[in-house]
N, C-alpha and C positions, 0 to 999 in steps of 0.2 A: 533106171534110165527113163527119161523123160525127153517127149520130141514132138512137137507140132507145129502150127503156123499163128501167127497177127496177122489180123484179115479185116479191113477194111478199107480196100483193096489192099494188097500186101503190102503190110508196111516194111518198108527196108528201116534196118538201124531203129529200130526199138531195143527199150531194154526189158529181157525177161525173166522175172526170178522166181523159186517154190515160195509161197508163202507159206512157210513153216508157219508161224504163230497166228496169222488168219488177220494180220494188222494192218495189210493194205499196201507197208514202207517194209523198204528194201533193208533187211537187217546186215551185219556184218558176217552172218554163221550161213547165211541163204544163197545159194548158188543164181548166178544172172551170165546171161550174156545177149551179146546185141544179136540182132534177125538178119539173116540173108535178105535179098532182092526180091525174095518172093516171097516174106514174111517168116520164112521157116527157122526153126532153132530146135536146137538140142542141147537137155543137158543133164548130168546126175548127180542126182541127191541123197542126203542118207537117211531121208525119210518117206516112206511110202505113202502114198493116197493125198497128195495134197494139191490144193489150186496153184494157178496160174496168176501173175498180175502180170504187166504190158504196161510200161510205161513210155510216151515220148515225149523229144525234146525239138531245140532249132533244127536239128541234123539229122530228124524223121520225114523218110518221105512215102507219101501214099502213092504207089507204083502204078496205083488204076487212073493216077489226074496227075502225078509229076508235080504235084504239089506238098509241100512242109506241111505235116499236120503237125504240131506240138503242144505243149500242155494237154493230152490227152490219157488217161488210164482205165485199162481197160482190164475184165476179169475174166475167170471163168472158173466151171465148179471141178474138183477134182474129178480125174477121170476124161476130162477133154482134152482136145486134140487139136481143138482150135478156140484164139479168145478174140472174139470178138462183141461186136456193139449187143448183138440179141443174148450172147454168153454172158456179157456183164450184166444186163439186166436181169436175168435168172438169178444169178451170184448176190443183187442187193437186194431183189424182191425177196429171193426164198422162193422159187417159184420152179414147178417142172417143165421140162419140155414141152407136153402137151401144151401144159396153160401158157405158154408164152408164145409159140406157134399156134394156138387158136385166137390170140391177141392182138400181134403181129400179122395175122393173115399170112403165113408162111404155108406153102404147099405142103400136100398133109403128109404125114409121114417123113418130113424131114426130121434127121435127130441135130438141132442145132451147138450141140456140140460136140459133134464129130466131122460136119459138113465144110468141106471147102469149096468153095464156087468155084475158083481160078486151077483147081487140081484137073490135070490132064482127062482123069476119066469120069468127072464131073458133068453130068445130065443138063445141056445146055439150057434148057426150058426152065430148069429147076434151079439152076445157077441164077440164072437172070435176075428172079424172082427173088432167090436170098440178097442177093448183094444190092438191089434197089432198095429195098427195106434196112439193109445194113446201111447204105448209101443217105437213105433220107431223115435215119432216127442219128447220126451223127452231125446229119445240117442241120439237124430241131437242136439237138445239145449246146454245140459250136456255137448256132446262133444265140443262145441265150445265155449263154458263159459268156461270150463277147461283149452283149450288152453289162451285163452285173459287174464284169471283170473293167468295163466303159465308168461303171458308175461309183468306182474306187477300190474292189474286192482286187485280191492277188488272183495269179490266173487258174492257180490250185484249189482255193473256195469255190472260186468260179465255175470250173468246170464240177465237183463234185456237187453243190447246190442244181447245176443245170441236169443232171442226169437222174438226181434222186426225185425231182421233180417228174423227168417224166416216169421214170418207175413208181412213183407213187401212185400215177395215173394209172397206168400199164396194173398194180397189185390191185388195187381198185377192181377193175375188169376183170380178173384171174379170177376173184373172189365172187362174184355176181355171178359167173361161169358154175365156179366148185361150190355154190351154193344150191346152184339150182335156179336162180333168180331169174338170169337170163339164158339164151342157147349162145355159143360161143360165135353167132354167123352174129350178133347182134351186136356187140364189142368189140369188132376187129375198130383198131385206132389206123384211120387215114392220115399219113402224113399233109396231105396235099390238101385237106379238107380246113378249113381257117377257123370253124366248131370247134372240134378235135385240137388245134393249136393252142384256142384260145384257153381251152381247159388246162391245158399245159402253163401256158404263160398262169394263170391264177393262183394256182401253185408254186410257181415263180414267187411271185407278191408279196404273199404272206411266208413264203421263206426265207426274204430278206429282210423284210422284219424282224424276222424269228432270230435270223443269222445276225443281228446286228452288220447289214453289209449295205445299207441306207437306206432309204428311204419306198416305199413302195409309188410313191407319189410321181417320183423320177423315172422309176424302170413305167410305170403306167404310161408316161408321155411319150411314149419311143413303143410299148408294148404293138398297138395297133399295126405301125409301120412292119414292126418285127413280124408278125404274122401274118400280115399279108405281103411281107417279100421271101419268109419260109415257104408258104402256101405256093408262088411262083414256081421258087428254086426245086422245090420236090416234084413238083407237076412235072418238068422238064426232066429232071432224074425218070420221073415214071414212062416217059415218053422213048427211053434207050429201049435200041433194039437187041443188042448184046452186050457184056463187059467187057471188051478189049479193044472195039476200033476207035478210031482218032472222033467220031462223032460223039460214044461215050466216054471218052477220057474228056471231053469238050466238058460234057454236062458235068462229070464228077468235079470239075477245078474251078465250077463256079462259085460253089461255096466257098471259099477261100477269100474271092473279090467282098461276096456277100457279111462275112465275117469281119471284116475291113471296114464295111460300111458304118455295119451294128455299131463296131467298138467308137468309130468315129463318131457316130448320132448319140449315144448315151454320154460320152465325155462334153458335151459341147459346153461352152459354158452358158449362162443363165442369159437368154434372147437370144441368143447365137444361133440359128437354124440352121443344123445341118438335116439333107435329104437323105433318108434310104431309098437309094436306088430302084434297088430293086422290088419296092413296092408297087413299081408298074412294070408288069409283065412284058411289058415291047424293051424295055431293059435288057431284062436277063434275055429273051431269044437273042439281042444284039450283043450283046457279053458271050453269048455260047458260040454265034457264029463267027465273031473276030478270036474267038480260041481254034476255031478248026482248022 
């Protein structure tokens, strides 16, 4: 028996299977079923010790913003209890807890894959803290899946391209850490920091290159905007005082508009200027406060 939650913020109506084979895709022998309201599922398998994948679609909704997340997939390593945004980066870096909570700037002692922030007897201070950081590293993904996915990729490349970027980032760090190189206070990756993004977007770049998914020339004319309307949107995630009043459900559903934008500035065609919004910050507060 197998039972746990999708957790950024709960997603209702994802779909969850065992990854027997460790492939990613949902086989015909692998048990799946959709999430409750509050991300939670259960189910049994007739294999022991194996991960989790999360995947969603049009008809997934993130219950912390009321908002459709879709094309998102999400992992975590066997043994968890919940799969979310810091669980899947562990799952494609390779990476342990420690090193991904000293990366992440996660309050210490969290074991991030058993932690649910929205569970009843979850340590409010501590909750906060994970689901911001869960919060902001899915508006860094989102928004660059948007863009790539803008610039002709399906939304399935798109999202995988945008994630392994930043966990490329993120093993980078992990490794300077278990090297010795650096002290782990030194590497924590700032969502909200436009440095920190920019290294992220780079990675981007030369990925879609690599990917065959266009041109790096294209996602670079849009890169700028992209990072400094990410850098907005996280600042204002960072700025919630809890996860469940109507102020933060505000901040969590901006990403959504902001994702809109991306996809709309990277499509445009050739002279056609479209704005990213929310490159200027009196944007997004004005987008947060006509959600409250």
């Amino acid at each position: 028996s197998y039972s746990g939650a999708v957790v950024k913020g709960p997603l209702q109506n994802a779909t969850v299977f065992l990854d027997y084979d460790g492939d990613g895709i949902l086989g015909s022998d692998e048990p799946s079923i959709r999430t409750a309201e509050d991300g939670s599922f259960a189910l049994t398998g007739s294999v022991a010790g194996v991960g989790f994948v999360a995947q969603t679609d049009e008809t997934t909704v993130d219950t912390s913003s009321g908002e459709i997340l879709d094309d998102v997939v999400l992992k975590a390593p066997a043994g968890s209890s919940v799969v979310t945004p810091t669980t899947t980066i562990m799952e494609e870096a390779g990476i342990s807890a420690e090193e991904v909570v000293a990366v992440l700037g996660l309050p210490a002692g969290v074991d991030p894959t058993t932690f649910n922030p929205f569970a009843e007897d979850s340590d409010p201070e501590i909750a906060l803290a994970v689901e911001k950081v869960s919060q902001q590293v899915m508006t860094t993904v989102k928004s660059i899946a948007s863009a790539v996915e803008g610039g002709g990729a399906d939304a399935g490349a798109a999202f995988s391209l945008a994630i392994e970027s930043v966990v490329e980032v993120v093993k980078e760090k992990a490794d300077a850490v278990a090297s010795g190189g650096q002290v782990a206070a030194a590497v924590v990756i700032d969502f909200t920091d436009t440095a920190a993004l920019e290294e992220i977007t780079e990675k981007v770049s030369e990925a879609i290159v690599e990917n065959n998914l266009g041109t790096a020339e294209d996602f670079e004319s849009v890169s700028g905007s992209i990072v400094a309307a990410v850098s907005n949107v996280n600042s204002v995630i960072e700025t919630v005082e809890d996860i469940t009043s109507d102020a933060s459900k505000a901040a969590f559903a901006i990403p959504s508009e902001l994702n809109e934008q991306i996809k709309a500035a990277a499509s445009a065609e050739e002279g056609e200027a479209v704005v990213i919004e929310f490159a200027d910050e009196a944007a997004v507060e004005t987008a947060q406060a006509e959600k409250e």
